[in-house]
C-alpha positions as CSV (number, residue, x, y, z in Angstrom):
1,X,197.6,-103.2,174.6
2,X,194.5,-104.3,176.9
3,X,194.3,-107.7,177.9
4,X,190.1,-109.3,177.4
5,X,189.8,-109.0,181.0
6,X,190.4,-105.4,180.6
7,X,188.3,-104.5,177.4
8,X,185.3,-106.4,178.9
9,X,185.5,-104.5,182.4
10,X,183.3,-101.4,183.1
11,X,185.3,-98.5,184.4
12,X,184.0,-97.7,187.9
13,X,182.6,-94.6,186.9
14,X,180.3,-96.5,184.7
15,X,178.8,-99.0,187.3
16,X,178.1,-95.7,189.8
17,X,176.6,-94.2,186.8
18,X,174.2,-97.4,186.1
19,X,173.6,-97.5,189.8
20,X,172.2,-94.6,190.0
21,X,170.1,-94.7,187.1
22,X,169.1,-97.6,188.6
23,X,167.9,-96.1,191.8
24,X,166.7,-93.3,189.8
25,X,164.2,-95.3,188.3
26,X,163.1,-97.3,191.1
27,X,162.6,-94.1,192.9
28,X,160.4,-92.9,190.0
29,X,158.3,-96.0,190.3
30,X,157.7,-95.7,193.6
31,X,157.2,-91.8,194.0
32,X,154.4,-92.5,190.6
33,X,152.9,-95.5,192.8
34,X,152.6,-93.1,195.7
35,X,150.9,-90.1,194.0
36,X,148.4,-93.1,192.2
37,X,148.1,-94.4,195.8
38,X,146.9,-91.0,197.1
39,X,144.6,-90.0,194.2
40,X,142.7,-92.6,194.7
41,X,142.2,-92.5,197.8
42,X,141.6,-88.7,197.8
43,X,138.7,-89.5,195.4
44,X,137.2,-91.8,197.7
45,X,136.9,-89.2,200.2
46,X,135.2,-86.6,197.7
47,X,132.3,-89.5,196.0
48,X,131.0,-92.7,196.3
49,X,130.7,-93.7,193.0
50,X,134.1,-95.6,192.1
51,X,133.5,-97.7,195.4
52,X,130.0,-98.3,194.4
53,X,129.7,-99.1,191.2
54,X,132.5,-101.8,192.4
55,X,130.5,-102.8,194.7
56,X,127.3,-103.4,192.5
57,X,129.7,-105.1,190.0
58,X,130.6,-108.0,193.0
59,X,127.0,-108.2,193.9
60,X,125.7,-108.4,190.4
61,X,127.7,-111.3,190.1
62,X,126.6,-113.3,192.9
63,X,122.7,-112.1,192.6
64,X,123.1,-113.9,189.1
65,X,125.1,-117.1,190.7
66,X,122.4,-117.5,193.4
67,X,119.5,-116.9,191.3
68,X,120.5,-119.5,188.8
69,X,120.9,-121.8,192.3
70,X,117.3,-121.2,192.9
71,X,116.3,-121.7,189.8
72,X,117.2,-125.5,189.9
73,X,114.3,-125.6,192.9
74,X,111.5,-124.2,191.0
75,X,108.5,-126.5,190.6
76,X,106.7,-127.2,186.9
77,X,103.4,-125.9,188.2
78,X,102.1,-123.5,185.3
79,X,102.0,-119.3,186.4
80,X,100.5,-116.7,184.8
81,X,103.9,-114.3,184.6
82,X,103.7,-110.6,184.0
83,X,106.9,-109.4,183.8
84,X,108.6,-105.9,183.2
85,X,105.4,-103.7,184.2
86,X,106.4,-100.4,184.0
87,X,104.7,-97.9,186.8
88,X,102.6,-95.2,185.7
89,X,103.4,-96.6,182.3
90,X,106.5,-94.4,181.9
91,X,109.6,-97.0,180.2
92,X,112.2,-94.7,181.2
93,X,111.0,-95.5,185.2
94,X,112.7,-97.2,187.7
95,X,110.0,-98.2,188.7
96,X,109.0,-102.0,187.6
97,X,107.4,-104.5,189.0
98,X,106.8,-108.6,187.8
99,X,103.9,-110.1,189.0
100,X,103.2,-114.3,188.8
101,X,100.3,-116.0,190.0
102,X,99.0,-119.8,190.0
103,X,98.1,-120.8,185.8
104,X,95.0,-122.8,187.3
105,X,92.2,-122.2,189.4
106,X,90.1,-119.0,188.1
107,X,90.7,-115.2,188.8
108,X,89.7,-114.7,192.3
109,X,92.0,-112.4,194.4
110,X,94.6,-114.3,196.3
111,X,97.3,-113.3,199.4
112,X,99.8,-111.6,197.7
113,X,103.4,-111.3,198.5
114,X,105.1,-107.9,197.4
115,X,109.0,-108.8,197.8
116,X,111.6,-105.6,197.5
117,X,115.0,-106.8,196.3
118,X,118.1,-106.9,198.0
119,X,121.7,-105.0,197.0
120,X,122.9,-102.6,199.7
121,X,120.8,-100.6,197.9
122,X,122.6,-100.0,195.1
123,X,122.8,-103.1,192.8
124,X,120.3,-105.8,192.0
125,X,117.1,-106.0,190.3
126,X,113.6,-108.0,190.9
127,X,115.2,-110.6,188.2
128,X,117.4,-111.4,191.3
129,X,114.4,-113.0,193.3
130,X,112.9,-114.2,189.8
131,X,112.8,-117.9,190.9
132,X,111.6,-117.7,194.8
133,X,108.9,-115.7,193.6
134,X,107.8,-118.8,191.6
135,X,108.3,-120.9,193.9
136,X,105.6,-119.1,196.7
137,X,103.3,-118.1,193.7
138,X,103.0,-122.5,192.9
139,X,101.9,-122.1,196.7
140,X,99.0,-120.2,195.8
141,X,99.7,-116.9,196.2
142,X,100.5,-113.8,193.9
143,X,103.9,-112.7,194.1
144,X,105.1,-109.3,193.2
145,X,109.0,-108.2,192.7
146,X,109.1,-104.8,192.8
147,X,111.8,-102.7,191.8
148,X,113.5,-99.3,192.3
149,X,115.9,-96.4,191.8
150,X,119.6,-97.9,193.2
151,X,122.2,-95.1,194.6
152,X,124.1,-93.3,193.6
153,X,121.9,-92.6,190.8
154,X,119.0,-91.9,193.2
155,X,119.6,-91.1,196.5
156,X,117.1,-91.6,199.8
157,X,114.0,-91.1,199.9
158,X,113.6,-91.7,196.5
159,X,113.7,-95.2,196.5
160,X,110.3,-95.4,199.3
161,X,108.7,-92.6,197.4
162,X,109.1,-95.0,194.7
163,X,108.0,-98.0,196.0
164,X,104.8,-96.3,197.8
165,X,104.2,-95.2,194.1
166,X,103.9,-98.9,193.5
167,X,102.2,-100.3,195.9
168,X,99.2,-97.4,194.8
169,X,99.6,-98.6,191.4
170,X,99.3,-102.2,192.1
171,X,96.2,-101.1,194.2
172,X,94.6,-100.0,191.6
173,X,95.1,-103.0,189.4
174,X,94.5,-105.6,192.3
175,X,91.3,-106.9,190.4
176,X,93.6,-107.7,187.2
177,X,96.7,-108.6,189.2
178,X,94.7,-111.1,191.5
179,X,95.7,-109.2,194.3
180,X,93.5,-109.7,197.6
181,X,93.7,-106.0,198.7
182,X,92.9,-106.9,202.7
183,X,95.9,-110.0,202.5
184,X,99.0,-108.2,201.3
185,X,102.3,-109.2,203.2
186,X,105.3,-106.6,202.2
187,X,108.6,-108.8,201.7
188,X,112.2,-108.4,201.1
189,X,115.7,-109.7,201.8
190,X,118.9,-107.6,202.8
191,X,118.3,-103.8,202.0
192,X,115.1,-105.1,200.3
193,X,114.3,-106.2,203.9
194,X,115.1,-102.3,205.3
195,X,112.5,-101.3,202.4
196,X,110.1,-103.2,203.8
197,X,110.5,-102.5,207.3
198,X,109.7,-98.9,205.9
199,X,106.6,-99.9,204.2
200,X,104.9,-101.5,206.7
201,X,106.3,-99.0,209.5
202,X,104.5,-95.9,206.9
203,X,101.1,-97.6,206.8
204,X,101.3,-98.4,210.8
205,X,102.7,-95.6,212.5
206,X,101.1,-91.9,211.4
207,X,104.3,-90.2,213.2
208,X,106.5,-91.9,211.0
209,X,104.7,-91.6,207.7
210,X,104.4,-88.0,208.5
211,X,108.2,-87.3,209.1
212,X,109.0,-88.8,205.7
213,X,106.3,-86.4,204.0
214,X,104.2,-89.4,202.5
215,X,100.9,-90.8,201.9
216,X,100.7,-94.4,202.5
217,X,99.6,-96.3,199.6
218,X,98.2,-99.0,201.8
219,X,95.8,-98.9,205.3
220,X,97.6,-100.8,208.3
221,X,94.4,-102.9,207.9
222,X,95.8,-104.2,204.4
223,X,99.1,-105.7,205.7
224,X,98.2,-109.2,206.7
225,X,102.0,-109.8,207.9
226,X,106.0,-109.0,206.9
227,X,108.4,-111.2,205.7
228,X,111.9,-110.3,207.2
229,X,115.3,-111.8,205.8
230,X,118.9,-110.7,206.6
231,X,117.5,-107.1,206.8
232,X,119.1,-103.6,208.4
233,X,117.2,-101.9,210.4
234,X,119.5,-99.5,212.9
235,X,121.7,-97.6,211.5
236,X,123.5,-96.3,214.9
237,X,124.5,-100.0,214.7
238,X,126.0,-100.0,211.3
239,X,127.8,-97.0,212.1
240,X,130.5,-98.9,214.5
241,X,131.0,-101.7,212.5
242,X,134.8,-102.1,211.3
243,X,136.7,-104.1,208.7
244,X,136.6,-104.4,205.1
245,X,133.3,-105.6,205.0
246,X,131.9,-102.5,206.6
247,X,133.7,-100.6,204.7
248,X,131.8,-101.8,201.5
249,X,128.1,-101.1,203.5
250,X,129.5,-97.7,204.8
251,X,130.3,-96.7,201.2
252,X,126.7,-98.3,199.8
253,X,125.2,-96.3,202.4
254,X,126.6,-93.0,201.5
255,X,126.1,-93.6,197.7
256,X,122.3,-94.4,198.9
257,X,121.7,-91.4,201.3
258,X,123.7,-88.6,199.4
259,X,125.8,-88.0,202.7
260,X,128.6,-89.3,203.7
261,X,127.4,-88.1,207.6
262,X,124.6,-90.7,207.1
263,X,124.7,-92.2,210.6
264,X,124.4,-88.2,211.9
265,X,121.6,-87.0,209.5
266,X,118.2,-87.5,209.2
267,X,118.6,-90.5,207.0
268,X,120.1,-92.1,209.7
269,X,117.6,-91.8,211.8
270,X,114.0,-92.5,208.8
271,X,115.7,-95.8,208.1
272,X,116.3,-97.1,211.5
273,X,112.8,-99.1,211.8
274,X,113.7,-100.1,215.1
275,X,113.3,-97.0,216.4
276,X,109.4,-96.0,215.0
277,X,107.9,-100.0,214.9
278,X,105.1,-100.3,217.1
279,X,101.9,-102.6,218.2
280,X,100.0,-101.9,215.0
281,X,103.4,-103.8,212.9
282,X,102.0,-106.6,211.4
283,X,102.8,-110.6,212.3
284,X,106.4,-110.4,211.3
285,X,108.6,-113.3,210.4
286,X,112.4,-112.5,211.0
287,X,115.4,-114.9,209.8
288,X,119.1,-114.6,210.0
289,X,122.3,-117.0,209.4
290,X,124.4,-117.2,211.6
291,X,127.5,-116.7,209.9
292,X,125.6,-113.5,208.9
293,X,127.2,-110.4,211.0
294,X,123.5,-108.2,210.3
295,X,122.0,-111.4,212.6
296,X,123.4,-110.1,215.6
297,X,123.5,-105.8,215.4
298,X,120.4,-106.2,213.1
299,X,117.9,-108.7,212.7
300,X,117.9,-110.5,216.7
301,X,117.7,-106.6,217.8
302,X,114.9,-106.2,215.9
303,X,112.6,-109.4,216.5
304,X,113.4,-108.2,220.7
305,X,112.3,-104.6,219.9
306,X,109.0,-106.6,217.7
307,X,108.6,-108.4,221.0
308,X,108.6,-105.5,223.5
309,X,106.0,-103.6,221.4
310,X,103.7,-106.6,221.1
311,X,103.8,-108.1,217.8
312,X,103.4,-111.1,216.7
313,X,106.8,-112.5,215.8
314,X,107.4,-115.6,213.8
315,X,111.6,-116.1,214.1
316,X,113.6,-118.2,212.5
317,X,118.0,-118.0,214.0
318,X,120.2,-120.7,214.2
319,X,122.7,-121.2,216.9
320,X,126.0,-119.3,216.8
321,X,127.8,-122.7,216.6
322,X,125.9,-124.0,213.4
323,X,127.7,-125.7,211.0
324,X,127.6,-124.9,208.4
325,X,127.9,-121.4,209.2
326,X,124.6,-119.8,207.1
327,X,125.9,-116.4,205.1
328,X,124.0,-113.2,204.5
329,X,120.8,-113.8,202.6
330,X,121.4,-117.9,203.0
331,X,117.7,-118.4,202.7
332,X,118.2,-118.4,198.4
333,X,120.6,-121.0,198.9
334,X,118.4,-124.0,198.3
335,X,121.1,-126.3,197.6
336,X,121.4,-126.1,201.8
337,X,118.6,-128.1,203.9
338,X,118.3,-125.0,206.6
339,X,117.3,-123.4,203.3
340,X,114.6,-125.6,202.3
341,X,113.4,-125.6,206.5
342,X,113.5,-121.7,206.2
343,X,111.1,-122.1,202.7
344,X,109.2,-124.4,204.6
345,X,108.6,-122.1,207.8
346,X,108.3,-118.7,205.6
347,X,105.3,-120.7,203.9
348,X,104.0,-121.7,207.0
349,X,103.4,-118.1,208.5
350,X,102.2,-117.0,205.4
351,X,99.5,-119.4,205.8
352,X,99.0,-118.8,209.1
353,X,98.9,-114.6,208.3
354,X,97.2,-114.2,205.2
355,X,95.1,-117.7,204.3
């Protein structure tokens, strides 16, 4: 008769068994985790939609954090607000622009500010800069927010064929829009600054406009200066950046363009401003934070290449020590002082330009 001891014990065959269902399993796990592992990032070689939609999920949620930031800045003075304006009239458009201009003070035309959103060029809306477009409009200028068709949905050059389809429409309404027609200052932060950059680069250089097959809505006589934040404006500079963070642009900038060989193609080459800028740019103001890696491969190699050509160039950097170290796009963050100086110095040269 078995003792306890010996009814309770597992034969030794049993514990090999359960070992090596044991290892069986784990094996399983890990050979399932693997094949996941690779999927994944087989997909990621074959489209750029998983990593951007992630992307534009992160940024939707900090456009919406810093907007409600600026909105605590925003004065009482009454605007006359036109939001939602559909382009061409079409509601299925991308294209949409909001317009605000000072309540008081009669219809006449006044400098106008047409500001392209940021996003890496495949989130955010014109809702984003909602609240610093108030802000310059209590100045006494109308403000436009224009907006656009984001990748991967749309893919380059839709986005400037767009955004020249604007600027003709708002052209056309500048009487009803109290837009001065000969004081117009293109605007925009981050990819919204790249936009820009275009726009003014179109109406300026007949080379450039001709290589991207467009019309320029507006005469380089129009542009009474450009407002230049935290923008992107050589690509061959992108191109070598490393880490996760370029990883994220890298992947915005192939779900933008359409190709992954962006940096080899001819997008590449119609976005990178700092390549077709020349004396007829308009007064430019440039900014940067320091703690912004765009500052240095973007935005100071820009204002030098401004320089060399001739323009007038209104710059705002801060030293590389600065503390706080400013992030990308700090100029919304009007909780910071260097934010309210940058406010302060943006409305400055637009007085300077376009008053």
């Amino acid at each position: 008769m078995s003792s306890k001891k010996d009814r309770n014990a597992l034969p030794s065959w049993g514990s090999e068994l359960w070992l090596s269902r044991a290892q069986r399993r784990f094996i399983g796990v890990v050979t399932t985790v693997t094949v996941v592992v690779a999927l994944i990032a087989w997909v990621l070689t074959l489209t750029p939609w998983p990593s951007a939609l992630a992307i534009r999920g992160l940024f939707e949620r900090g456009g919406a954090e810093t907007a409600a930031e600026m909105q605590r800045h925003v004065p009482d003075t009454p605007l006359n607000a036109l939001l939602d304006e559909h382009v061409g009239g079409d509601p299925d458009a991308d294209m949409r622009y909001d317009v605000f201009s000072p309540a008081d003070g009669g219809d006449e035309p006044l400098p106008t500010v047409i500001w392209v959103h940021g996003g890496a060029w495949i989130s955010g809306s014109s809702t984003d800069v909602d609240p610093y477009l108030r802000i310059l409009a209590g100045e006494g200028y109308t403000t436009v927010g224009l907006n656009y068709g984001l990748g991967p949905e749309s893919t380059y050059p839709t986005a400037v064929h767009q955004l020249n389809d604007a600027l003709l429409e708002l052209d056309a309404r500048a009487d009803d829009l109290r837009i001065d027609r000969d004081r117009i200052v293109p605007a925009g932060d981050s990819a919204g600054a790249q936009l820009a950059s275009q726009l003014a680069t179109l109406s300026t250089n007949p080379r450039y406009a001709e290589l991207m097959a467009i019309d320029p809505a507006l005469d380089a006589d129009q542009l009474a200066g450009v407002v230049l934040n935290c923008g992107v404006y050589d690509l061959d500079a992108m191109s070598e950046l490393t880490g996760i963070g370029s990883w994220g642009l890298k992947a915005a900038l192939w779900a933008y363009t359409g190709t992954r060989d962006w940096s080899q193609e001819s997008p590449g080459s119609t976005m990178s401003t700092i390549d077709y800028v020349t004396a007829e740019f308009p007064p430019t103001y440039i900014s940067g934070g320091n703690g912004d890696a765009l500052t240095w491969i973007q935005s100071l190699p820009m204002r030098d290449r401004l320089v060399e050509q001739g323009v007038e160039v209104t710059e705002l950097f801060w030293p590389a020590a600065h503390e706080p170290a400013l992030p990308h796009e700090y100029q919304f963050h009007l909780d910071l002082g260097e934010a309210q100086f940058a406010l302060d110095e943006t409305l400055v040269f637009l007085a300077d330009v376009a008053r």
